[in-house]
C-alpha positions as CSV (number, residue, x, y, z in Angstrom):
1,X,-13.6,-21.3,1.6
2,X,-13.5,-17.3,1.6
3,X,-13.7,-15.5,-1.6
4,X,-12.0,-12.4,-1.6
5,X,-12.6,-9.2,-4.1
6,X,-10.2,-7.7,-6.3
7,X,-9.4,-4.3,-5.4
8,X,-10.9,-1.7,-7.4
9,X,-11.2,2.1,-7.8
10,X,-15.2,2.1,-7.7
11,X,-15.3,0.9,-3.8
12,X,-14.7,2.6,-0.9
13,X,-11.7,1.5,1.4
14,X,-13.2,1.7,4.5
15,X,-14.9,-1.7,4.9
16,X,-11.6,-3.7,6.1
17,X,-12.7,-6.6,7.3
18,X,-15.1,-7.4,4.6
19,X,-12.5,-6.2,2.0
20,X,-9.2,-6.2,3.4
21,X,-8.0,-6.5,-0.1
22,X,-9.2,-2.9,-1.2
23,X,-8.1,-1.6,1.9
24,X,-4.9,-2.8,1.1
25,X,-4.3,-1.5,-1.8
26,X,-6.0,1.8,-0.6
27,X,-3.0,2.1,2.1
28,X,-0.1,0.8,-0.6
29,X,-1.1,3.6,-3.0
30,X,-0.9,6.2,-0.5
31,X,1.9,5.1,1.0
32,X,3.7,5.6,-2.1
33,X,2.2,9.0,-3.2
34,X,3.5,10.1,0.8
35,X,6.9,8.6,-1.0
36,X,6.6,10.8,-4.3
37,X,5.7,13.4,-2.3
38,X,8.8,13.2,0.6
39,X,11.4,13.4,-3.2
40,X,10.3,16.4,-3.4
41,X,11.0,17.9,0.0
42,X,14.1,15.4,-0.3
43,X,16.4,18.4,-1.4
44,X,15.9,20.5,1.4
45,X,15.7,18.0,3.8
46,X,17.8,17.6,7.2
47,X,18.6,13.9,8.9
48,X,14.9,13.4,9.8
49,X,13.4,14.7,7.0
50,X,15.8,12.4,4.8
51,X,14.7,9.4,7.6
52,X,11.1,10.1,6.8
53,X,11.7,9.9,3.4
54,X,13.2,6.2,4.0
55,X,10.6,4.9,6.8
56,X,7.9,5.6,3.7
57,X,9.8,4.2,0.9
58,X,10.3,1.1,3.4
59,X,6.6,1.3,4.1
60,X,5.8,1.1,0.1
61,X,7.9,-1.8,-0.3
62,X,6.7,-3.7,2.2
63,X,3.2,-2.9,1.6
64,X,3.7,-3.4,-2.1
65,X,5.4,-7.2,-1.5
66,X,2.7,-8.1,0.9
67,X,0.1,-7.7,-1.7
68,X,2.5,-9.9,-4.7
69,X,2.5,-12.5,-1.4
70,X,-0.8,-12.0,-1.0
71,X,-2.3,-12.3,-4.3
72,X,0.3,-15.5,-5.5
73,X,-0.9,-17.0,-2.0
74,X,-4.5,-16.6,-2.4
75,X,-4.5,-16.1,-6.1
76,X,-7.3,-19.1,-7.1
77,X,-9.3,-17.3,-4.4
78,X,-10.1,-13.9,-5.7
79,X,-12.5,-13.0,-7.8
């Protein structure tokens, strides 16, 4: 059986298939500081800008419900 680490802030995210779990989370908390970051321009913003601004919030979701899936899933398997 495969044990997988909890993600943390003292490793590095660039070791994905030995710890797809930190690179995970790595990728769901930029994803949503690129979504903080598109309300800003959000005001200002034409039809694609406002589109961007939806592909990322879309991308945080899904990111962010993969890794609840993920960790309920896998849960007795992570230490």
């Amino acid at each position: 059986m495969t044990v997988f680490r909890r993600p943390s802030l003292d490793r590095h995210p660039f070791g994905w298939w030995r710890d797809p779990l930190q690179a995970g989370r790595v990728t769901l908390v930029a994803t949503a500081l690129w979504s903080a970051g598109a309300v800003c321009a959000l005001p200002r913003a034409d039809h694609r800008g406002t589109m961007i601004f939806w592909v990322l919030v879309a991308w945080s979701a899904g990111m962010f419900i993969g890794e609840r899936i993920v960790f309920r899933r896998l849960g007795d398997r992570i230490v």
